[in-house]
Z-matrix of the N, CA and C atoms (Angstrom, degrees):
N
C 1 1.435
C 2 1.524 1 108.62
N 3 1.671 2 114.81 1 133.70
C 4 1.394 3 99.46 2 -177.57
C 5 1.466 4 105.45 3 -89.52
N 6 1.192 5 125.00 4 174.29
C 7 1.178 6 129.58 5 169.99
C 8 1.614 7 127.43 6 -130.74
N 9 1.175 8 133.43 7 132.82
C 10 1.964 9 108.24 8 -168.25
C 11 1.553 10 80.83 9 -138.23
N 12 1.336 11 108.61 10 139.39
C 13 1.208 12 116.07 11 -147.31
C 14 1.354 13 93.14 12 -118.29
N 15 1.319 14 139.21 13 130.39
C 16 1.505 15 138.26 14 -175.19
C 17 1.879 16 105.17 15 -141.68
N 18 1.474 17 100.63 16 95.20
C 19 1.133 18 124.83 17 -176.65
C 20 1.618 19 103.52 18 -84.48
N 21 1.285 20 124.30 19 -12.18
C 22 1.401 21 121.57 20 169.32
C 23 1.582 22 102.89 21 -147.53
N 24 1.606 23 97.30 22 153.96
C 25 1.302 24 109.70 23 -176.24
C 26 1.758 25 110.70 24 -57.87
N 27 1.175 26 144.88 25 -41.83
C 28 1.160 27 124.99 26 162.16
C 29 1.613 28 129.58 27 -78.43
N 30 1.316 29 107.32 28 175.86
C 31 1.517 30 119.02 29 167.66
C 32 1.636 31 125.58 30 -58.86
N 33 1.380 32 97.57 31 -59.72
C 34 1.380 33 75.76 32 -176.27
C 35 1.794 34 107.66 33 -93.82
N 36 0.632 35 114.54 34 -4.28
C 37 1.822 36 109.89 35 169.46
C 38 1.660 37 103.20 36 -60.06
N 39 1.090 38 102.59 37 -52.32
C 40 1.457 39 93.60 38 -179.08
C 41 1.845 40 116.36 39 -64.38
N 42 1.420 41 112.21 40 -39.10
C 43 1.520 42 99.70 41 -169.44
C 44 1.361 43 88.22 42 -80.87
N 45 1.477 44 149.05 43 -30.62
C 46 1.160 45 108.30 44 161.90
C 47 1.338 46 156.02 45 -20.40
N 48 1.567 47 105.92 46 -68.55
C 49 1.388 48 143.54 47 169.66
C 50 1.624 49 115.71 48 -42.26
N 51 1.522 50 94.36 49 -40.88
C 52 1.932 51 92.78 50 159.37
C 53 1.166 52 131.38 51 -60.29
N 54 1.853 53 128.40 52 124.00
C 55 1.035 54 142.41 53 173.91
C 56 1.975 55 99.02 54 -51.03
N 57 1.685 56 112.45 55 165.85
C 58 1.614 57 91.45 56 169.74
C 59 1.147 58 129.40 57 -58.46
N 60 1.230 59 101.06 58 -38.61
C 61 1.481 60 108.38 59 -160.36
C 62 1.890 61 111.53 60 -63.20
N 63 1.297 62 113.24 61 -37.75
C 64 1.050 63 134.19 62 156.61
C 65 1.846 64 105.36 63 -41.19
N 66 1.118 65 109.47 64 -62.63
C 67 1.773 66 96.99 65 -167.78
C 68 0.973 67 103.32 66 -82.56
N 69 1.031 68 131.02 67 -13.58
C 70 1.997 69 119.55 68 162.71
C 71 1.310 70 104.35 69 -69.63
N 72 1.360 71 135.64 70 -11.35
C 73 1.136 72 130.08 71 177.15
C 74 1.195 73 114.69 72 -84.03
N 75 1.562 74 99.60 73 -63.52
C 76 1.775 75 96.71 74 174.63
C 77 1.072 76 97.71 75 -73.37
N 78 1.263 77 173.37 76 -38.25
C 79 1.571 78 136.59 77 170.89
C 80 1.285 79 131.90 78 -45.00
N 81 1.210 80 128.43 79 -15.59
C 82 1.704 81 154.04 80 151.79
C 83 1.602 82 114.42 81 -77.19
N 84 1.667 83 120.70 82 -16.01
C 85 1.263 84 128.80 83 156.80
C 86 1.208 85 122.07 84 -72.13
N 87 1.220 86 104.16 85 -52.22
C 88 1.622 87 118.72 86 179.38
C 89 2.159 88 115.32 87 -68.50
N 90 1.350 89 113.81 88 -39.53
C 91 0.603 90 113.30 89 177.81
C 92 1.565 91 118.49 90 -72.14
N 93 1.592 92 132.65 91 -47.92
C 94 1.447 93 130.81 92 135.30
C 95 1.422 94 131.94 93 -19.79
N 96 1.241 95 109.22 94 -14.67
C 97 1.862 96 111.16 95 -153.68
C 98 1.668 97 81.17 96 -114.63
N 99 1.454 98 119.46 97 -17.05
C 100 1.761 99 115.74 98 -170.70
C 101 0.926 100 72.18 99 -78.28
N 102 1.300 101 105.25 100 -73.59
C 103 1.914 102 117.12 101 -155.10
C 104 2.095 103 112.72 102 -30.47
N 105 1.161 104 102.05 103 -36.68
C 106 1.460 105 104.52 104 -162.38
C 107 1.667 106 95.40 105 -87.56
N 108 1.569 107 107.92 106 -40.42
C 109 1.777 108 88.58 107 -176.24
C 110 1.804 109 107.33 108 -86.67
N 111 1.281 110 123.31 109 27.93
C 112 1.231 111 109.57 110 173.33
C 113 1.508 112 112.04 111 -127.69
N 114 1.340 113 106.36 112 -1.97
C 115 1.736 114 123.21 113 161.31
C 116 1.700 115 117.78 114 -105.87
N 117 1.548 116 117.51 115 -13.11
C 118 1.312 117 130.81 116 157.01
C 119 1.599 118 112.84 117 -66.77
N 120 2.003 119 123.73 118 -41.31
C 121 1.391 120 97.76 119 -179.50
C 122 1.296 121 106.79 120 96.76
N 123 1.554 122 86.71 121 -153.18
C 124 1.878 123 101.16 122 172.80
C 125 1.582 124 107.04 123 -98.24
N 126 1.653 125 138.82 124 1.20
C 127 1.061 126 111.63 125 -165.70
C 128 2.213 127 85.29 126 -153.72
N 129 1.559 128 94.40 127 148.59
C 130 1.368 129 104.42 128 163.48
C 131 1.694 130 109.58 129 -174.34
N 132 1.187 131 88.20 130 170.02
C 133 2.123 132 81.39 131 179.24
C 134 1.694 133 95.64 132 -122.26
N 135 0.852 134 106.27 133 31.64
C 136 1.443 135 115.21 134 154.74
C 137 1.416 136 142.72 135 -43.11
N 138 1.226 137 155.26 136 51.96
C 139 1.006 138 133.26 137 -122.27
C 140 1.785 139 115.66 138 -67.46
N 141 1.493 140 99.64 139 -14.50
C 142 1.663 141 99.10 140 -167.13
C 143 1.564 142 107.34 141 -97.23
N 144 1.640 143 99.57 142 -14.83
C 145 2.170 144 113.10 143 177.12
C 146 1.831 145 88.89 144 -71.81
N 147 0.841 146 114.83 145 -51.29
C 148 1.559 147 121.51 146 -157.03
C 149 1.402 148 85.65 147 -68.67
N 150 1.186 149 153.57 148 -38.66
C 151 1.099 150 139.88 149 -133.95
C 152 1.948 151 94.87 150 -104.79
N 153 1.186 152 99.77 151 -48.83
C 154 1.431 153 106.80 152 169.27
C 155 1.419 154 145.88 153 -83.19
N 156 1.610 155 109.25 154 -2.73
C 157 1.117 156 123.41 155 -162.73
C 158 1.420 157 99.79 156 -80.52
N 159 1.177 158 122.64 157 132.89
C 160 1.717 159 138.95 158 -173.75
C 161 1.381 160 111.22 159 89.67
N 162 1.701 161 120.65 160 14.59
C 163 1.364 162 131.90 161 175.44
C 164 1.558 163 111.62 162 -135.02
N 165 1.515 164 104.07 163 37.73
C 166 1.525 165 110.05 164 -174.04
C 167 1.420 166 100.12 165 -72.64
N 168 1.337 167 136.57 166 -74.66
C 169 1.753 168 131.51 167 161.60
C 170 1.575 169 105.01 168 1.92
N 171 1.112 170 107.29 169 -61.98
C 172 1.509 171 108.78 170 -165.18
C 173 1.512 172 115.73 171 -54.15
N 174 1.515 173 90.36 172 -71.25
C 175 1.601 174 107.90 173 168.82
C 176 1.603 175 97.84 174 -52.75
N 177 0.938 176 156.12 175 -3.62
C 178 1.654 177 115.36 176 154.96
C 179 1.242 178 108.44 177 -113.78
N 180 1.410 179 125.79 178 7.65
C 181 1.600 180 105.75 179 161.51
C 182 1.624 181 103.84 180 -87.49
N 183 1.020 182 111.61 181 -23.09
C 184 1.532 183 111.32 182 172.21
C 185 1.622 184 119.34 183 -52.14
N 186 1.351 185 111.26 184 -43.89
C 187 1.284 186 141.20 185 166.71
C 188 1.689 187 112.70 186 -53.12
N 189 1.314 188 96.65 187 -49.61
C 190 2.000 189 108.31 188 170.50
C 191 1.424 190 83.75 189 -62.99
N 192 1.350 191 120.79 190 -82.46
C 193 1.618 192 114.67 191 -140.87
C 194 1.748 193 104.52 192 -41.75
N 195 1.203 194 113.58 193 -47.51
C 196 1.710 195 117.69 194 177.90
C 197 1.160 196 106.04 195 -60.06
N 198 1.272 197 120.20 196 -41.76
C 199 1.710 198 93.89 197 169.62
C 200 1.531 199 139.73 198 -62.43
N 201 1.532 200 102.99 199 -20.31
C 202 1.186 201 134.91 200 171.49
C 203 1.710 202 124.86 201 -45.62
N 204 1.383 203 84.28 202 -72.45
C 205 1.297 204 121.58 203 163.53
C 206 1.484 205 118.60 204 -43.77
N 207 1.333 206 103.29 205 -41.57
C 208 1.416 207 105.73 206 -176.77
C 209 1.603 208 100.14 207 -88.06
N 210 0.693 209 139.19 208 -22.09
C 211 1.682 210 129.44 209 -165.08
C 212 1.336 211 97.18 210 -105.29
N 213 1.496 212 122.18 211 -15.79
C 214 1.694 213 112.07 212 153.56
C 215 0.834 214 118.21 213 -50.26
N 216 1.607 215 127.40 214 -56.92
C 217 1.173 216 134.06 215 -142.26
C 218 1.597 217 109.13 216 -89.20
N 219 1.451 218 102.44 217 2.97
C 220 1.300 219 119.62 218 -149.71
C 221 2.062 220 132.55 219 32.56
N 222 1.371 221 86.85 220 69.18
C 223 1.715 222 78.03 221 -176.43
C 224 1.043 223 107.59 222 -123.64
N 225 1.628 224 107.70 223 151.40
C 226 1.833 225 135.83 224 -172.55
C 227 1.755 226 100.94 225 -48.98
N 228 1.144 227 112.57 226 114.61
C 229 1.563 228 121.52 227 169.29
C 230 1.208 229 112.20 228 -174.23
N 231 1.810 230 115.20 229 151.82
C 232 1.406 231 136.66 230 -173.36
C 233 2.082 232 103.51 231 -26.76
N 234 1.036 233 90.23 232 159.70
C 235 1.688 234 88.97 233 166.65
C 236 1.852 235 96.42 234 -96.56
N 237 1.481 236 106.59 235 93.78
C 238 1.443 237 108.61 236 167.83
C 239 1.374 238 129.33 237 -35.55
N 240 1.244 239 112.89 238 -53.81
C 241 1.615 240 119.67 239 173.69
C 242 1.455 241 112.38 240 -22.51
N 243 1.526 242 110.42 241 -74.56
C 244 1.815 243 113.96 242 171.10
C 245 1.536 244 119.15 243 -26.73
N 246 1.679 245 90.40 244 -48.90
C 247 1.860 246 86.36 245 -168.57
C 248 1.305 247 105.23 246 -78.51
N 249 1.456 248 138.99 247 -34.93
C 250 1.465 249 130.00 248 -149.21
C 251 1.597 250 106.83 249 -129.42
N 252 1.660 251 109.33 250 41.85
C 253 1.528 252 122.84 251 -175.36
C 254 1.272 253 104.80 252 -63.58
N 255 1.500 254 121.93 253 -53.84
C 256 1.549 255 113.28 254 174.97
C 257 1.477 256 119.34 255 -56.54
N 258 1.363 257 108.58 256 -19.30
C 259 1.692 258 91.73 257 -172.00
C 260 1.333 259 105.22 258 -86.31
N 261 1.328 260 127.85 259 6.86
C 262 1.500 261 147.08 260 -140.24
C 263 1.749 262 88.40 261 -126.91
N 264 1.163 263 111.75 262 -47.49
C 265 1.723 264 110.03 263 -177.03
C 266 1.406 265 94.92 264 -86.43
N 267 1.271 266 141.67 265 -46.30
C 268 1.581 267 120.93 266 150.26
C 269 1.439 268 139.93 267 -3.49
N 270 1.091 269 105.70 268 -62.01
C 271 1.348 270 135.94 269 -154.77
C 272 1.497 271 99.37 270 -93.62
N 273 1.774 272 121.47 271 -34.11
C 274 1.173 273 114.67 272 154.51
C 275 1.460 274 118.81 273 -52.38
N 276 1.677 275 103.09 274 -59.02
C 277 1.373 276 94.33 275 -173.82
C 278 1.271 277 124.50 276 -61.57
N 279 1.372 278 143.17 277 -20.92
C 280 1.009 279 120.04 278 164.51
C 281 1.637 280 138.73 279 -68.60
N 282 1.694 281 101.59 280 -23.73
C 283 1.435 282 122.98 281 165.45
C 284 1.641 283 103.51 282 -45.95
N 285 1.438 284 115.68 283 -42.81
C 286 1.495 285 121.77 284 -161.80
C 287 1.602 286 99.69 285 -73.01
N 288 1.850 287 112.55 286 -52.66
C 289 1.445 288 91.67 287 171.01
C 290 1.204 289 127.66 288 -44.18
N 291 1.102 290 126.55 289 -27.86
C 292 1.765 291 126.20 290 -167.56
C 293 1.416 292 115.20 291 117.65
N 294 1.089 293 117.29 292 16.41
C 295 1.773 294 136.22 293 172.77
C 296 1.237 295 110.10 294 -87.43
N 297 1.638 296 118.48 295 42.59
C 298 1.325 297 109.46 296 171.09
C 299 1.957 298 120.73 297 -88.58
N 300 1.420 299 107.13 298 25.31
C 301 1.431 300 113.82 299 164.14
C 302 1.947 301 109.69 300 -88.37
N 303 0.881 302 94.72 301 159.05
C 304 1.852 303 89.28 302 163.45
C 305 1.324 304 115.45 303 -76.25
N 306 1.459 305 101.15 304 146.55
C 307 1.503 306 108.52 305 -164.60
C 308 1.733 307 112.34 306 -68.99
N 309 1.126 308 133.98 307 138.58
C 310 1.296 309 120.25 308 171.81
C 311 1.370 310 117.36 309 -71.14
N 312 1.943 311 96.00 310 147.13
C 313 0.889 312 96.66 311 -141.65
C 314 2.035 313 84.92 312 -95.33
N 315 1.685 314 120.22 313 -173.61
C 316 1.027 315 108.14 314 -163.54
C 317 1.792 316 103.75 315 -88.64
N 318 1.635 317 94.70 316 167.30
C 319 1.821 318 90.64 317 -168.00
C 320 1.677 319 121.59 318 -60.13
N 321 1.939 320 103.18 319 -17.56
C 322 1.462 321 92.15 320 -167.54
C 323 1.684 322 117.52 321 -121.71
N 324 1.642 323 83.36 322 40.39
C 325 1.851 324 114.80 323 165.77
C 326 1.292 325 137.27 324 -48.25
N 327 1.498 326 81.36 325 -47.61
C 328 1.708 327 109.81 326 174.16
C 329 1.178 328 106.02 327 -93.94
N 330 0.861 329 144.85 328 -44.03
C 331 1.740 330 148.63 329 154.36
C 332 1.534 331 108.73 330 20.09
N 333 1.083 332 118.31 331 125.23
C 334 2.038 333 123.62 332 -171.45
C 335 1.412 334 89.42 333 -88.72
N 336 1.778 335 140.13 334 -55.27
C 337 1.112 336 115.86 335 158.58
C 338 1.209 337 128.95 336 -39.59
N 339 1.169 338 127.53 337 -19.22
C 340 1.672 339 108.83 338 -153.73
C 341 2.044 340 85.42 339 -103.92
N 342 1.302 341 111.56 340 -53.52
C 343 1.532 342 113.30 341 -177.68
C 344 1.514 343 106.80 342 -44.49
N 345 1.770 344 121.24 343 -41.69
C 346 1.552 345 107.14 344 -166.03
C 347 1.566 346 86.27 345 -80.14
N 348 1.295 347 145.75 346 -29.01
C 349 1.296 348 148.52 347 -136.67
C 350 2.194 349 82.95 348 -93.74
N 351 0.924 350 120.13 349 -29.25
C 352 1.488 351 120.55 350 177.00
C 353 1.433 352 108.77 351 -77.86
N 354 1.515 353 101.46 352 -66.77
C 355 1.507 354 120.36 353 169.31
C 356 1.744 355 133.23 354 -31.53
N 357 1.158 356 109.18 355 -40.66
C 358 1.445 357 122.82 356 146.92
C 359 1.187 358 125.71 357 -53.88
N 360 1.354 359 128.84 358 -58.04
C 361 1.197 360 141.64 359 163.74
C 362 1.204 361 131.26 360 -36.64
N 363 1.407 362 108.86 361 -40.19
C 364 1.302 363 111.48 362 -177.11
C 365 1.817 364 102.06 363 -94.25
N 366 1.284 365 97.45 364 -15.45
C 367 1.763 366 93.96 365 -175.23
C 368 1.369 367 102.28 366 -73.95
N 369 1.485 368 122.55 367 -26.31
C 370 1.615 369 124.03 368 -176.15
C 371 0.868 370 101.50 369 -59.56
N 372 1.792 371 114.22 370 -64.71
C 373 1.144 372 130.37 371 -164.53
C 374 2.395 373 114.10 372 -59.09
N 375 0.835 374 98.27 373 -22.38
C 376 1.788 375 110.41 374 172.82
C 377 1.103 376 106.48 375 -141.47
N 378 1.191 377 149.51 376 62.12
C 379 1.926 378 133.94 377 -175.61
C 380 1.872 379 78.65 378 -56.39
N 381 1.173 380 128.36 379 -66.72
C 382 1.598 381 118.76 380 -134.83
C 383 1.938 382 88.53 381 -51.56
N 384 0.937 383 133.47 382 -14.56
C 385 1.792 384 133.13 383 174.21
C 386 0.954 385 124.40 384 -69.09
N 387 1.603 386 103.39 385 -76.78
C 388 1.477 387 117.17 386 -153.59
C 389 1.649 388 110.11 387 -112.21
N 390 1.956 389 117.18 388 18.11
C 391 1.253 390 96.86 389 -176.03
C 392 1.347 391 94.33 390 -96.80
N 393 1.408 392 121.76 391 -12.51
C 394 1.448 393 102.88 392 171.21
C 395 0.971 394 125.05 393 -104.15
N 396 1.849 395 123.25 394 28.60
C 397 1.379 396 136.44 395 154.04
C 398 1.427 397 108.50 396 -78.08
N 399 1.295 398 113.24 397 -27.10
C 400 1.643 399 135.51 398 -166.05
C 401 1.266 400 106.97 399 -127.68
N 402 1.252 401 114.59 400 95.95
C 403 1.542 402 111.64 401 -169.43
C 404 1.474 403 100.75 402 -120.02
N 405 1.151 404 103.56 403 -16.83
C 406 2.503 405 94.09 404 161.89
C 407 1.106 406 85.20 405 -148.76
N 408 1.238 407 119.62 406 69.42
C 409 2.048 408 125.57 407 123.93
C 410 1.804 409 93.12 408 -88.95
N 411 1.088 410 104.31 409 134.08
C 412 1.689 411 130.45 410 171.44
C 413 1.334 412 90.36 411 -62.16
N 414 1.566 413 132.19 412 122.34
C 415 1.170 414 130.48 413 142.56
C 416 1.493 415 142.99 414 -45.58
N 417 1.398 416 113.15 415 -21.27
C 418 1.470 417 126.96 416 -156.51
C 419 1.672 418 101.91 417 -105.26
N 420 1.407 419 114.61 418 1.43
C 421 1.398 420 118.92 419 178.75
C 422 1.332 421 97.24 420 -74.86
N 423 1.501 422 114.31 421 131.60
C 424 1.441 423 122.29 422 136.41
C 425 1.569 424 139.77 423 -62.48
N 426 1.482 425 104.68 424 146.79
C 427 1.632 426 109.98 425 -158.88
C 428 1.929 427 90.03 426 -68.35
N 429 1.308 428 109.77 427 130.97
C 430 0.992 429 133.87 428 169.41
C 431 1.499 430 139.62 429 -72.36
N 432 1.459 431 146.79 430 117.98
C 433 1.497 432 131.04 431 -172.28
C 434 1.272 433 114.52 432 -130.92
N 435 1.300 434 115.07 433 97.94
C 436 1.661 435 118.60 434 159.47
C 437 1.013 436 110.02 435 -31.52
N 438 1.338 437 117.49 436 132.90
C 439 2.000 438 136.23 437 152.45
C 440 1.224 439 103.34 438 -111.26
N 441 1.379 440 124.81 439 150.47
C 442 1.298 441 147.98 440 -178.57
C 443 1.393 442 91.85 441 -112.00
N 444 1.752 443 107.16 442 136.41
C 445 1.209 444 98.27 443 -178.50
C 446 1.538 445 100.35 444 -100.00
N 447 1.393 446 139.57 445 148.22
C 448 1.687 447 133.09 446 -174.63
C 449 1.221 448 101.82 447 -95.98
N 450 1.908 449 84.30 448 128.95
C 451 1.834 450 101.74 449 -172.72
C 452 1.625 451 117.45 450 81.99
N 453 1.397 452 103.28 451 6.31
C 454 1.890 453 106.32 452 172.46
C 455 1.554 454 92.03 453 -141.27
N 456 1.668 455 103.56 454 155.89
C 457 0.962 456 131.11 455 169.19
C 458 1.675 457 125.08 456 -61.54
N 459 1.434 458 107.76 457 -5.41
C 460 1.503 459 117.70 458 -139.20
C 461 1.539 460 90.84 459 -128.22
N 462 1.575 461 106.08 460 174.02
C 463 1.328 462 90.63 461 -163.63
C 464 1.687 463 94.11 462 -154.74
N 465 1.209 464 140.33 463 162.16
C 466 1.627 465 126.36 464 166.31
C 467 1.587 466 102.70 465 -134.19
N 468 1.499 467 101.13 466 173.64
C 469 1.290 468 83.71 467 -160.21
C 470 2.007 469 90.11 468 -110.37
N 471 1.440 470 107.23 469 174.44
C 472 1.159 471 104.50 470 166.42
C 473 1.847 472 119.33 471 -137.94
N 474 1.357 473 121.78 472 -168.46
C 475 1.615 474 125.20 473 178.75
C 476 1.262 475 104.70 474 -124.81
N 477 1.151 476 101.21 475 170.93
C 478 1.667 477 98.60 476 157.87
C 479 1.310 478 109.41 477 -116.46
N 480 1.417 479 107.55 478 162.00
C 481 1.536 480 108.22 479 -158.04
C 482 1.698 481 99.93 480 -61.55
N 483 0.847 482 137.58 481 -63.43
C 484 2.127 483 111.16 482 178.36
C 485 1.160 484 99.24 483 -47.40
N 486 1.141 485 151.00 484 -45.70
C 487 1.487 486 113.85 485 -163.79
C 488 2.056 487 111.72 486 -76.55
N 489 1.397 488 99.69 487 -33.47
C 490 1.508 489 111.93 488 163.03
C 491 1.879 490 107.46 489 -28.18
N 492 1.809 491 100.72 490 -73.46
C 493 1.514 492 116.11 491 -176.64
C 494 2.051 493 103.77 492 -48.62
N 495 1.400 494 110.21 493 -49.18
C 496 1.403 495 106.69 494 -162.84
C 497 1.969 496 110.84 495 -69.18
N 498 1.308 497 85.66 496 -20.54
C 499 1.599 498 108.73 497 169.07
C 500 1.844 499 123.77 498 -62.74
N 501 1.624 500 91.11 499 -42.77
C 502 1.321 501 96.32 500 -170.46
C 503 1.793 502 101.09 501 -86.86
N 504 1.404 503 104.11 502 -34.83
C 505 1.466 504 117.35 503 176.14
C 506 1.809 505 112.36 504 -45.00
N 507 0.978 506 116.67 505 -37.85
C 508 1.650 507 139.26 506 -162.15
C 509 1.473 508 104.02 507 97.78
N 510 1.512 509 132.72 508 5.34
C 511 1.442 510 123.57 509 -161.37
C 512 1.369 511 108.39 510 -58.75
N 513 1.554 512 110.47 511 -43.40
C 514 1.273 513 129.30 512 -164.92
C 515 1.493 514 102.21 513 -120.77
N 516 1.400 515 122.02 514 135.04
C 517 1.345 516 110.26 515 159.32
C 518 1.521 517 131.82 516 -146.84
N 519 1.032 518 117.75 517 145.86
C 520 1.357 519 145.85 518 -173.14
C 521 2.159 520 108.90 519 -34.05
N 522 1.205 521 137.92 520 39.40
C 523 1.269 522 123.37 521 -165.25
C 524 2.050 523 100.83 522 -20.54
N 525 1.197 524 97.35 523 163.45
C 526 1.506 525 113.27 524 -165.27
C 527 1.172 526 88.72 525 -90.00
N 528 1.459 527 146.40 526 -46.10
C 529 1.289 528 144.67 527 -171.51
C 530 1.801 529 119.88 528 -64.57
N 531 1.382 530 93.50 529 -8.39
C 532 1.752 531 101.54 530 169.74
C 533 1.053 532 100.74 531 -129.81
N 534 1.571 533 150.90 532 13.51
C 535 1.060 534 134.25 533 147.04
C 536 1.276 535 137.71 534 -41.98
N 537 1.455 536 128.93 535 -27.94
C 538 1.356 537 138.44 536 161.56
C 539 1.597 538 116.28 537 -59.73
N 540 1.353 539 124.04 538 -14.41
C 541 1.327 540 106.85 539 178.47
C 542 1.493 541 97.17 540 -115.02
N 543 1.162 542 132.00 541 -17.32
C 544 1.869 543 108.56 542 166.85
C 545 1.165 544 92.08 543 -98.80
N 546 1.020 545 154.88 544 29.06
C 547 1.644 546 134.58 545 154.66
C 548 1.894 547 103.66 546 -107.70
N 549 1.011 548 112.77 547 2.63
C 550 1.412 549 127.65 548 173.03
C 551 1.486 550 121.78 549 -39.10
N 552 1.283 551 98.34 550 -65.49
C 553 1.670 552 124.91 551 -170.61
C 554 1.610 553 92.65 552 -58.29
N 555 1.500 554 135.47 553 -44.36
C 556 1.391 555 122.18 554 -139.88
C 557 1.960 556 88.83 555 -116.03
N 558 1.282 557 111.91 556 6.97
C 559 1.641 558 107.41 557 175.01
C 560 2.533 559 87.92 558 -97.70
N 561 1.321 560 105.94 559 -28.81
C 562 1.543 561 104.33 560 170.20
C 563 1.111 562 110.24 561 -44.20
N 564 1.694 563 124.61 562 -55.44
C 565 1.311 564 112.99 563 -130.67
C 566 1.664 565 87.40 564 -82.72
């Protein structure tokens, strides 16, 4: 599953904020995550296709900005171009429709759940980094996934099954103040 981790509501604040080692990562996220929603189509059980699908624009300027970023900083990595040419003739074509603004980005980006729900994540994933970039993001939040619901404006959120188990365990838990958007999906059915 890929993952692109957005510790702040914009683009480049966030690829900033990544240590290197980190943006060589998500630049190998982003580039997987093209790859998967443009061989997925209209349908996947993906949790990270589902999450992005109707935000392909996005996801590859996101994908530019990391590349960006990386050749600032000057660091050793693949010559991207080769690998991610289609997402690159994409990105023309939409320039050609007349989409030369940035694509909008999705509504629950900015989201305080969704940033501490990243923000945690990445502190697990490096505390020696990002816990003192993040010094009251709640640790015990689970990594979080927007769904778009098809044919609504609206969206719920979902887990993946370990974070589900670490959830039910008490490992991880849910603050009460974002409980209304991952408990969403199961007040639908």
């Amino acid at each position: 599953m890929f993952k692109l981790y957005f510790p702040y509501s914009g683009q480049l604040e966030t690829v900033r904020c990544f240590d290197d080692d980190m943006l060589l990562n998500q630049l190998g996220e982003a580039i997987g995550l093209c790859q998967a929603l443009h061989e997925a189509g209209g349908g996947s059980k993906l949790l990270c296709v589902r999450q992005w699908r109707g935000y392909e624009g996005f996801v590859l300027l996101h994908l530019r900005r990391l590349q960006t970023e990386v050749m600032l900083r000057d660091l050793e990595y693949w010559d991207v171009n080769d690998i991610y040419s289609p997402y690159l003739l994409a990105w023309r074509r939409l320039t050609k429709k007349g989409i030369h603004q940035a694509p909008r980005p999705p509504r629950w980006i900015g989201g305080l759940w969704f940033l501490h729900s990243n923000r945690s994540e990445l502190i697990r994933v490096r505390p020696e980094v990002y816990a003192q970039q993040f010094p009251t993001t709640p640790l015990e939040m689970p990594f979080l996934w927007p769904q778009n619901i098809p044919g609504h404006f609206d969206y719920y959120i979902d887990m993946s099954l370990g974070d589900r188990m670490a959830v039910t365990d008490r490992k991880y838990v849910i603050p009460e103040q974002f409980a209304e958007y991952v408990y969403a999906k199961e007040k639908m059915a």
